[in-house]
C-alpha positions in Angstrom: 306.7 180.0 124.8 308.7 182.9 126.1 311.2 183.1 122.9 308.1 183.2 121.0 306.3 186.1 123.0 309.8 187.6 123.1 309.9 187.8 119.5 306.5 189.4 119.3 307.5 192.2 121.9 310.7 192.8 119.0 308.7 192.6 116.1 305.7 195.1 117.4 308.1 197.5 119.1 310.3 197.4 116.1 307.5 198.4 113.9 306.1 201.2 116.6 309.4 203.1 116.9 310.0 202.8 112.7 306.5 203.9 112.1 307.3 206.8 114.4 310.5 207.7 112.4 308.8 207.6 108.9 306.0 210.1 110.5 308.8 212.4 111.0 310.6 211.9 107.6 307.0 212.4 106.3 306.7 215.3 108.5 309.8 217.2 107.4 309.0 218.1 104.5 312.6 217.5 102.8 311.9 214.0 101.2 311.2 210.3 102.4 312.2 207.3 101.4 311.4 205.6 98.1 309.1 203.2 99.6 307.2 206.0 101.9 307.4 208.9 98.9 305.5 206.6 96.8 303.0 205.8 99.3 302.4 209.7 100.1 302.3 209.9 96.5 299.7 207.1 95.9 297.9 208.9 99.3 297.7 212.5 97.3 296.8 211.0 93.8 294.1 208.6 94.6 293.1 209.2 98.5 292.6 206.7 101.1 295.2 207.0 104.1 299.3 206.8 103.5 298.7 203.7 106.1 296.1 202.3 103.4 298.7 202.0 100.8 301.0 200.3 102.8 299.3 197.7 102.9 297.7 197.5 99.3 301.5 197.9 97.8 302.6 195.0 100.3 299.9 193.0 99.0 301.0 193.6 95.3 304.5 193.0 96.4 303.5 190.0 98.0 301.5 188.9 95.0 304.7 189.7 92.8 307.2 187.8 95.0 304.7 184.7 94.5 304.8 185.0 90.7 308.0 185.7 90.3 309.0 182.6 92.4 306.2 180.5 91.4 305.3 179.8 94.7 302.0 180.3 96.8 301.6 183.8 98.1 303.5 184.4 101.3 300.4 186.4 102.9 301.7 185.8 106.4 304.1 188.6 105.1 300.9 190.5 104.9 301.2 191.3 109.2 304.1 193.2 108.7 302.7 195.6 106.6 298.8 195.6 108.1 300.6 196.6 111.4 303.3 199.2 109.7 300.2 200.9 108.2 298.5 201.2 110.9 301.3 202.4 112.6 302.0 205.7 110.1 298.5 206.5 110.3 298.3 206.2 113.8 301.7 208.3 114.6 300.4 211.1 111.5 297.1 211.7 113.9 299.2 211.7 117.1 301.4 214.2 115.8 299.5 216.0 113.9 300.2 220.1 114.3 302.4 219.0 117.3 305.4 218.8 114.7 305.0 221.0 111.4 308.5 222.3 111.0 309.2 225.5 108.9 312.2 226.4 109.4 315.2 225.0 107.4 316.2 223.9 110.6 313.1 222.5 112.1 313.1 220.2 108.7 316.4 219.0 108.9 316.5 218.0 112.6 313.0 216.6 112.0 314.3 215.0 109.1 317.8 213.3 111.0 315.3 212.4 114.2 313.0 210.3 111.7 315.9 208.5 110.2 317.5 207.5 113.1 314.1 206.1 114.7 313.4 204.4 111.1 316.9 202.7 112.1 316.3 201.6 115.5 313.0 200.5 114.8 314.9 197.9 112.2 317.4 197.1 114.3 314.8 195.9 117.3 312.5 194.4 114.1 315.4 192.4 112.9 316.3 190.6 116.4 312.7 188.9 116.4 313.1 187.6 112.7 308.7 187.0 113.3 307.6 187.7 109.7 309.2 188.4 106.9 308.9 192.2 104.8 307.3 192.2 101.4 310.1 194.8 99.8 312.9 192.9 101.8 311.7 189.5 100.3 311.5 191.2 96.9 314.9 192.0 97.3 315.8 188.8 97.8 313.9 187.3 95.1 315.4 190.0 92.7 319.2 188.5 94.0 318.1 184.6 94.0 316.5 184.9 90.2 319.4 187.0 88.9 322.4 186.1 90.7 322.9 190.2 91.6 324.4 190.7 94.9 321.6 191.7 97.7 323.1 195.4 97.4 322.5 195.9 94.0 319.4 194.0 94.4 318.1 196.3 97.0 319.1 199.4 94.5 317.6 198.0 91.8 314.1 197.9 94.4 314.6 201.4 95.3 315.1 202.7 91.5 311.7 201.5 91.0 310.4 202.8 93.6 312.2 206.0 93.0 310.3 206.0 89.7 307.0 205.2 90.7 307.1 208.0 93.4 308.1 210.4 90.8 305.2 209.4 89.0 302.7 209.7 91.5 304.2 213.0 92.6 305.9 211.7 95.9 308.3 214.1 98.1 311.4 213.0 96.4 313.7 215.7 97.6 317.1 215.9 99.9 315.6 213.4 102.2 315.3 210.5 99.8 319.2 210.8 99.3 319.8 211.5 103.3 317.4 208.6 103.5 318.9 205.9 101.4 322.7 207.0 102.6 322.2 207.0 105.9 319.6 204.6 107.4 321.5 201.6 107.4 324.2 203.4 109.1 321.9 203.9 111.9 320.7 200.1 111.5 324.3 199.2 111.7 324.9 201.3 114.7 321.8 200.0 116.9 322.4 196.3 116.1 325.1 196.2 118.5 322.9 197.4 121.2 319.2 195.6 120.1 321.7 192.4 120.4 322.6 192.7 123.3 319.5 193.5 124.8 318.0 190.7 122.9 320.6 188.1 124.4 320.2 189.6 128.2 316.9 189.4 127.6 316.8 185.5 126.8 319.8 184.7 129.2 316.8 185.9 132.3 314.5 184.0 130.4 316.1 181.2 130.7 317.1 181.4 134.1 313.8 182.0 135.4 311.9 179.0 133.2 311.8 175.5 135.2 
């Protein structure tokens, strides 16, 4: 009962601090990345909220996975992305004309901020392994049907996404690149510490459960 409810604290905190970093990248003006430049995209062709479109593109992800695998729709995978949107929208109000950067500088340190929340955010997501991420399991369902390696796979993801953005008009720009370089570098970096916190954490956990 406590793992469980420890996992939950992860996953929602995880989400809430990576939510906050893609309102930043989103914020900066310089580019997000592929995932959030086609939902901003999708936002300024057709309306409804960036948040919105999360969750309509993790359905059709979620729908795509299933087909693609020939199994039933994982729609459990669906939380994830019903509490991510919800999360960007929430952060865009809350910020609102608090940050609107428009100096080169303002952009670029609002830019590196985002990114490096968007990585902690991962890193405290991944330690409750609670439910899984549509793109992520697209990624891996692009490496178990064609035998591609999960780096390639996850390229492969982005490309499209990178295309689809362009189409809809998303902010493809210098954060996209800064975005896709550098992001897992800051995963990488906070792993060590969400790890350790996770493992104190269930070390008291046990010691205070009869």
């Amino acid at each position: 009962m406590f793992q469980s409810r420890q996992r939950f604290i992860f996953y929602v905190s995880g989400i809430i601090i990576m939510t906050f970093g893609i309102a930043l990248t989103i914020r900066s003006l310089m580019g997000t990345s592929p995932f959030d430049a086609l939902l901003v995209g999708l936002f300024q062709t057709f309306g409804l909220t960036i948040g919105s479109w999360e969750i309509v593109v993790g359905l059709a992800l979620v729908l795509f996975n299933a087909a693609a695998q020939r199994r039933k729709p994982e729609y459990f995978a669906l939380l994830t992305s019903l509490i991510t949107g919800m999360g960007i929208d929430l952060w865009l109000f809350v910020l609102g004309d608090l940050i609107s950067p428009i100096t080169l500088f303002g952009q670029a340190s609002c830019l590196i901020l985002g990114v490096g929340f968007v990585g902690l955010g991962v890193a405290v997501n991944l330690q409750a392994d609670f439910a899984p991420n549509p793109m992520d399991r697209s990624m891996l369902v692009i490496n178990e049907l064609t035998g591609l390696n999960v780096a390639i796979s996850r390229a492969l993801v982005s490309l499209v996404l990178v295309i689809l953005a362009f189409i809809f008009r998303g902010p493809i720009g210098i954060g996209t690149l800064f975005s896709a370089l550098f992001t897992g570098v800051f995963i990488k970096f906070f792993m060590h510490y969400t790890a350790r916190i996770n493992k104190d954490m269930n070390t008291y956990l046990k010691s205070i459960t009869p």
